[in-house]
C-alpha positions as CSV (number, residue, x, y, z in Angstrom):
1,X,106.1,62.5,86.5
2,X,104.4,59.3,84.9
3,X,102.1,61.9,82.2
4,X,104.4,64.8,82.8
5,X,103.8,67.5,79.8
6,X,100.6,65.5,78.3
7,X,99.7,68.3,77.0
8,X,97.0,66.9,74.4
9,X,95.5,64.6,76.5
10,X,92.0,66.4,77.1
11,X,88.5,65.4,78.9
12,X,88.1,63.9,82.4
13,X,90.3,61.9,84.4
14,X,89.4,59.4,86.7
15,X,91.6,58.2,89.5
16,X,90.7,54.4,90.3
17,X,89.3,53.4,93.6
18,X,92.8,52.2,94.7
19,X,95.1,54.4,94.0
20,X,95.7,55.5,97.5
21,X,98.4,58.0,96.8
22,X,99.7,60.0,93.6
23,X,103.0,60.6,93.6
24,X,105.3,64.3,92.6
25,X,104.2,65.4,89.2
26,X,102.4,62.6,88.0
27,X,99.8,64.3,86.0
28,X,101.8,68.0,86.2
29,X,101.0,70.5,83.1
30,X,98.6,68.1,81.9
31,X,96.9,71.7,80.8
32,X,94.1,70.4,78.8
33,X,92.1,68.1,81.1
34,X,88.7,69.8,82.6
35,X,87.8,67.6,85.1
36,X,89.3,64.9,87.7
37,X,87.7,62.6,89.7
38,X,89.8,61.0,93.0
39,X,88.6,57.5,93.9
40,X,87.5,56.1,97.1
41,X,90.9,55.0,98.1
42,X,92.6,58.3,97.6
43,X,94.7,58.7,101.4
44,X,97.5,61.4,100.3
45,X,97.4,64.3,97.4
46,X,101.4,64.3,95.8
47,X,103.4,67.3,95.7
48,X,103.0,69.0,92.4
49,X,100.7,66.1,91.1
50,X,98.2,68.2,88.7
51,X,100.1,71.5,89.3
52,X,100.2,73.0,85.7
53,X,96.9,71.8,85.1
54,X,95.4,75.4,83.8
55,X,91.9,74.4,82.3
56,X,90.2,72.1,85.5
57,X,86.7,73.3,86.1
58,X,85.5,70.8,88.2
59,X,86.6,68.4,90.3
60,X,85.0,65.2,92.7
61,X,85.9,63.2,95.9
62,X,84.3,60.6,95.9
63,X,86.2,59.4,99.4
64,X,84.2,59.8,102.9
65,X,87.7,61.4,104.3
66,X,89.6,64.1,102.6
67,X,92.8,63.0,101.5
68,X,96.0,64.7,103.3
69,X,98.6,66.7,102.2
70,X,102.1,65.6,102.1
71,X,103.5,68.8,101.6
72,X,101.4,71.9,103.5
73,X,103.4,74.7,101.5
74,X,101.2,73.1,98.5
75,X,98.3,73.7,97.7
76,X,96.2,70.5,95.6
77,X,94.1,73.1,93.7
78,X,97.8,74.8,92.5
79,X,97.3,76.3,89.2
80,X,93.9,75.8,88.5
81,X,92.5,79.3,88.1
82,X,89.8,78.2,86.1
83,X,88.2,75.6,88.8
84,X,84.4,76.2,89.5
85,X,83.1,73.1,91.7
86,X,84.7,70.7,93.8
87,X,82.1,67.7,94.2
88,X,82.4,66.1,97.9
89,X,80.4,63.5,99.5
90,X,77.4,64.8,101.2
91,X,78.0,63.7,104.7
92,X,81.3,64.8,104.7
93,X,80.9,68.2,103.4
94,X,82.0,69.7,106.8
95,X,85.1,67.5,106.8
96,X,86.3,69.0,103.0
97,X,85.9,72.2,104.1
98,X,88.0,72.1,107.1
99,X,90.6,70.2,105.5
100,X,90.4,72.1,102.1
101,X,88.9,75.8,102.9
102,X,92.1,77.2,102.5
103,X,93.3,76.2,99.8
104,X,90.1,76.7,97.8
105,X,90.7,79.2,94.8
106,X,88.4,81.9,94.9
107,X,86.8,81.0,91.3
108,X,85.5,78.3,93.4
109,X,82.8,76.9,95.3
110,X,82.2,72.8,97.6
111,X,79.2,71.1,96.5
112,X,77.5,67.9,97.6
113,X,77.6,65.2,95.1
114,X,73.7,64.7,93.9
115,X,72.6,67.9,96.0
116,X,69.2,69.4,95.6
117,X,68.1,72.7,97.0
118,X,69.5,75.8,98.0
119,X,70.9,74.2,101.6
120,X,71.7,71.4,103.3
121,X,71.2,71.5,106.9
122,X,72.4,68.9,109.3
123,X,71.2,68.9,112.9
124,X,70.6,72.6,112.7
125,X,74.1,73.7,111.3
126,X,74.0,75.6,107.5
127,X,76.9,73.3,106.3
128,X,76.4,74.3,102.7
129,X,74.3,77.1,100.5
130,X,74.2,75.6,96.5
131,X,71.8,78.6,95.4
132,X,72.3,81.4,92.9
133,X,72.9,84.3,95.2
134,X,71.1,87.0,94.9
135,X,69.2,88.3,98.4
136,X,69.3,85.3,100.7
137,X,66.8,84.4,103.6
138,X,69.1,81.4,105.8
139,X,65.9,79.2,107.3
140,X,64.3,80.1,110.3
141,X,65.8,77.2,113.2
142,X,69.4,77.2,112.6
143,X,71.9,77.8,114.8
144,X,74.8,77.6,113.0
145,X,76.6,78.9,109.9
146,X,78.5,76.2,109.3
147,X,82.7,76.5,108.0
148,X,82.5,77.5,103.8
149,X,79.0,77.6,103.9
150,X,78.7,80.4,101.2
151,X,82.1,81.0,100.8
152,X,83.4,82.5,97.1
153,X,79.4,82.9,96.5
154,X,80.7,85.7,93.8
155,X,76.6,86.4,93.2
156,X,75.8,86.5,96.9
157,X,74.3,90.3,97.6
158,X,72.3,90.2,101.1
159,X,72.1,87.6,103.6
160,X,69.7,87.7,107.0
161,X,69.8,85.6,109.5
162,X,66.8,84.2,112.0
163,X,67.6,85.1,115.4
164,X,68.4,81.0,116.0
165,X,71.7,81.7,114.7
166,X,74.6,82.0,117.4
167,X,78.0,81.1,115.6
168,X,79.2,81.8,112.2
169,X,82.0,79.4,111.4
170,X,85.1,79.8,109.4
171,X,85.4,80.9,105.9
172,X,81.6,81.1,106.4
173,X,81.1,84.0,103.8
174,X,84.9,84.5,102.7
175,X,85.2,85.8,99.3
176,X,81.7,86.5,98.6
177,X,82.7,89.5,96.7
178,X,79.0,91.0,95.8
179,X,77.9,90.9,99.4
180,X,76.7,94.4,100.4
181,X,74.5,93.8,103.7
182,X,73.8,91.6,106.1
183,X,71.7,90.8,109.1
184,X,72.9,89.1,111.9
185,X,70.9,87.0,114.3
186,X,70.1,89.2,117.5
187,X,71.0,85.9,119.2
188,X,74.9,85.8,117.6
189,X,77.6,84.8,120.1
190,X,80.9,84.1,117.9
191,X,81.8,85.0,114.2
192,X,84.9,82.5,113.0
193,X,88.2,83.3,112.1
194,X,88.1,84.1,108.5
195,X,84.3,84.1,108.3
196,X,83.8,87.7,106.1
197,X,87.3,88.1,104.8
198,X,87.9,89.7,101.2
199,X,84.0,90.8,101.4
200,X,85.0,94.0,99.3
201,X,81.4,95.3,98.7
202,X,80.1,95.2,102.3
203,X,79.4,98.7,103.9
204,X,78.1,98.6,107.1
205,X,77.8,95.7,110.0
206,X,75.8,96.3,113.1
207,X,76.8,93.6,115.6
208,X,74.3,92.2,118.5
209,X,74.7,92.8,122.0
210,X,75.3,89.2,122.6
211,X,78.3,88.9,120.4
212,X,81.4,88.1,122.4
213,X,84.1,87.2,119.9
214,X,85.3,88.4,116.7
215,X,88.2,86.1,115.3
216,X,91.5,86.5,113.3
217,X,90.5,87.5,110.0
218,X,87.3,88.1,110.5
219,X,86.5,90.9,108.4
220,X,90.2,91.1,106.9
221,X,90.0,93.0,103.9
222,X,87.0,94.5,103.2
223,X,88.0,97.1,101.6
224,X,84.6,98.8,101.6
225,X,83.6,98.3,105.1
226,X,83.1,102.0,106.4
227,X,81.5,101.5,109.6
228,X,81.4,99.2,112.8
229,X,78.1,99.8,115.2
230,X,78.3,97.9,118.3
231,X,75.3,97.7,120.8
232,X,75.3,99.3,124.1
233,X,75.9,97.2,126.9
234,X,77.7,94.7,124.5
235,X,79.2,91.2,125.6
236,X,82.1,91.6,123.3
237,X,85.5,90.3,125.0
238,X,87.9,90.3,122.4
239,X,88.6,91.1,118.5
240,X,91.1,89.1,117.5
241,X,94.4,89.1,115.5
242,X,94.0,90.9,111.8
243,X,89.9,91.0,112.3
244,X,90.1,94.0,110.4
245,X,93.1,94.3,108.9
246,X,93.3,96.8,105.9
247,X,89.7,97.6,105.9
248,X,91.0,101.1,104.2
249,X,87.4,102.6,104.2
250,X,86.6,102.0,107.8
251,X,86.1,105.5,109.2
252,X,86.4,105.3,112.8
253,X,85.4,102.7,115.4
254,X,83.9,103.1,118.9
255,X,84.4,100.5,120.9
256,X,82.3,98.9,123.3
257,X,82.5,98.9,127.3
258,X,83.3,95.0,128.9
259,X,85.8,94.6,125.6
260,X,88.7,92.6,127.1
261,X,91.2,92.1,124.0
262,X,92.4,93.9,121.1
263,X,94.3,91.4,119.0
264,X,97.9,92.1,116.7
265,X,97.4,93.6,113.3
266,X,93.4,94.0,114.5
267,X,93.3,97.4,112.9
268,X,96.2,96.8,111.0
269,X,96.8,100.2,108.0
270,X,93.3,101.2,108.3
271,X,94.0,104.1,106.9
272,X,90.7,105.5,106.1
273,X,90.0,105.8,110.1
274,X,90.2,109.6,111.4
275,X,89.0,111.5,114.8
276,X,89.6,110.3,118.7
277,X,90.6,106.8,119.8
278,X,89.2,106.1,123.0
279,X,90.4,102.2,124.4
280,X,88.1,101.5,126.8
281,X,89.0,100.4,130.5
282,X,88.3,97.3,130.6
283,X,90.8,96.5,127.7
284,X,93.8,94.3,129.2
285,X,95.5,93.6,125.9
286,X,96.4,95.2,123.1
287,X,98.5,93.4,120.5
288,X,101.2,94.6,118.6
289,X,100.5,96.5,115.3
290,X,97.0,97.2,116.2
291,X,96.8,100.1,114.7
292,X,100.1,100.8,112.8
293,X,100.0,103.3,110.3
294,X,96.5,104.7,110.6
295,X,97.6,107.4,109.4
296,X,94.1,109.4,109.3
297,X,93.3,109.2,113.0
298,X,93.1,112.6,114.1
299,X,92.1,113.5,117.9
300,X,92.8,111.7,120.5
301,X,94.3,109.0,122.1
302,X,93.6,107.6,125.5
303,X,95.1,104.6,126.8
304,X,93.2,102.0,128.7
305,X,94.2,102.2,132.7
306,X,94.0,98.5,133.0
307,X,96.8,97.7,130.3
308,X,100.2,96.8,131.8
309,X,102.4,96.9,128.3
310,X,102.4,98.6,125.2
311,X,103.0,96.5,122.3
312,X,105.7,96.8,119.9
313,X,104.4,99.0,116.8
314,X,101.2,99.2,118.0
315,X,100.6,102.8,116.9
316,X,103.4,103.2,114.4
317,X,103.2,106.2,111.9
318,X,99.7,107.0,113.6
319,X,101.3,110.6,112.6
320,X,98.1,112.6,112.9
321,X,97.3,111.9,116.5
322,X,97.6,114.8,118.5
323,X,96.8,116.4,122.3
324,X,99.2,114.6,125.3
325,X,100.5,110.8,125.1
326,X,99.6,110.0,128.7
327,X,101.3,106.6,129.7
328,X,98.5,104.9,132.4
329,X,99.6,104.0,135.6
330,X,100.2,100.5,135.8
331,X,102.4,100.1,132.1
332,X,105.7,98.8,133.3
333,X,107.2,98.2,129.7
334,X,106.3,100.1,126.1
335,X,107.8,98.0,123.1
336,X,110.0,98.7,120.7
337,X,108.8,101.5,118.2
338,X,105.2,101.7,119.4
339,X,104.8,104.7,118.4
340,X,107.5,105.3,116.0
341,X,107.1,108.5,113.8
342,X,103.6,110.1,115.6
343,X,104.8,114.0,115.2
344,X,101.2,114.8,115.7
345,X,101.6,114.5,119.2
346,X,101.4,118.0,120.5
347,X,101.1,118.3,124.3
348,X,103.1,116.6,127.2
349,X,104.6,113.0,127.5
350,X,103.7,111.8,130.8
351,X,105.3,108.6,132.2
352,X,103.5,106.4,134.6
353,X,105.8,105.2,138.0
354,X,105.0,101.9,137.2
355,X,107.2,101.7,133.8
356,X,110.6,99.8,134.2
357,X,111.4,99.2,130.6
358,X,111.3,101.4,127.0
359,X,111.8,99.4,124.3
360,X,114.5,101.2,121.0
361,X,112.8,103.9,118.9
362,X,109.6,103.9,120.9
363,X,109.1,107.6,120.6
364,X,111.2,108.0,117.7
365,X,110.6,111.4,115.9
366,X,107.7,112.7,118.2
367,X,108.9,116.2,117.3
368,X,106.1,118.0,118.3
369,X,105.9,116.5,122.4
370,X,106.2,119.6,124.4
371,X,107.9,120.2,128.3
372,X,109.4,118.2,130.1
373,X,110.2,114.3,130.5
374,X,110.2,112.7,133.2
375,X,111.7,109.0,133.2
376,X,110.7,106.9,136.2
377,X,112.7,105.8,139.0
378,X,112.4,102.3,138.1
């Protein structure tokens, strides 16, 4: 707490090349300083050491390896609401943003100390985009989007991408609030955990036929997304946990033959999502609250044949799903409230031989299930 409460002192502040460490509060609710550059020698960022510190715009690391945190429930950029650019070395662009892409408050954006140009490109990979936004053109020959690239571009409104492209990394486009559209690379194998998450303005996403992954987060919260087109004959094996959690305009998603996994929370109160959910065959897993409270889907539900369990909550309060719940040959276990509260179920229940174990409340208030039940010998 050395300049606890300065709260006069104003300007920059510059951390001396050996200072290797800060320690708890030292500069806390200095709330008038702008800007603070950390020395070469900075090894570990303090607990609380500028939290308070309101009015930081801009801040530089001037050492080739990001400092650690001591304490990962805090954040170093804690309180500053205000912060537009954190300054890192060049060459260790990719480094910051692994260590620091978290953490980053959406107000702000990496940049390379002494940058020029809209990109820097390193062996092929898009670590960084310094433009304006706008309608963006990546350059023809790279092959990857690299983690933060773009991310909290707040201008950033259309993005394509040459068909060299094959992975978009983490955080890649996060927060890039204005985006609307995007082209992917026909050649696209893997988008990163994270890599459109909080892009509120984008519509519509047409995904390649050589995609194979969608990670955790993916698309989380995108509020405006309305619709998902994958190719026929896709590659895609798996969307991950939360990929598009709360993605409230969504209307409805058809998913794609060969599609292996269907991660927790993947669908997670899409509410806006309405008619027939068909899981395809080939689908082996299917986490728990994928779809809990989608409370618009309307028609159908058929299960994979190739599932063995049904998730906890993984359809709870899907109320508005209606026809028969038919129970595939081969689930031996259905988890605990899975599909809690879904009174639009109007035909039979039918059990599969196979099941051995129902989980509490797992057809709680299914008022509307018709005949008779039959529960399995084992």
């Amino acid at each position: 707490d050395a300049f606890y409460d300065c709260t006069n002192i104003v300007g920059e502040v510059v951390i001396p090349d050996q200072v290797s460490s800060l320690s708890s509060g030292t500069f806390r609710n200095m709330s008038s300083i702008t800007s603070i550059v950390f020395g070469e020698g900075l090894r570990t960022h303090g607990f609380l050491t500028f939290y308070g510190c309101i009015n930081v715009t801009e801040i530089t690391f001037m050492n080739p390896e990001p400092a650690s945190i001591s304490n990962s429930s805090y954040s170093p950029f804690s309180s500053m609401s205000k912060l537009e650019t954190v300054y890192v070395p060049g060459e260790s662009y990719s480094e910051y943003s692994a260590a620091y892409k978290s953490y980053l408050p959406a107000t702000a954006r990496f940049r390379s100390i002494g940058s020029t140009g809209d990109f820097q490109i390193d062996e092929g990979v898009l670590t960084a985009y310094f433009g304006e936004g706008g309608e963006v053109v990546i350059p023809e020959g790279v092959t990857a989007i690299g983690s933060s690239a773009f991310q909290n571009c707040a201008t950033l409104t259309k993005v394509t991408m040459p068909d060299s492209v094959i992975s978009i990394g983490e955080y890649a486009f996060a927060g890039c609030s204005t985006l609307e559209e995007i082209e992917l690379s026909s050649g696209l194998v893997s988008i990163g955990s994270s890599a459109f998450q909080g892009c509120g303005a984008l519509v519509r996403i047409e995904m390649p036929k050589t995609l194979e992954t969608i990670s955790s987060n993916a698309f989380r919260w995108c509020s405006g997304l309305e619709g998902v087109a994958f190719a026929e004959e896709a590659s895609l094996k798996a969307i991950e946990d939360n990929a598009f959690r709360e993605c409230t305009s969504l209307k409805g998603i058809k998913f794609p033959m060969g599609l292996e996994t269907i991660g927790s929370y993947a669908f997670y109160k899409c509410t806006g999502m309405t008619g027939d959910l068909i899981i395809p065959d080939s689908v082996t897993s299917l986490g728990s609250n994928a779809f809990y409270q989608c409370t618009a889907l309307d028609g159908e539900l058929k299960l994979s044949t190739s599932l063995t369990s049904i998730s906890e909550l993984v359809f709870y309060q899907c109320r508005n799903l209606t026809g028969d719940l038919i129970i595939p040959e081969g689930v031996t276990s259905i988890g605990q409230q899975a599909f809690y509260q879904c009174e639009g179920f109007n035909g039979r229940l039918e059990l599969p031989d196979t099941l051995q174990t129902i989980r509490d409340d797992a057809f709680y208030d299914c008022t509307n299930i018709v005949g008779e039940v039959v529960i399995p010998d084992q």
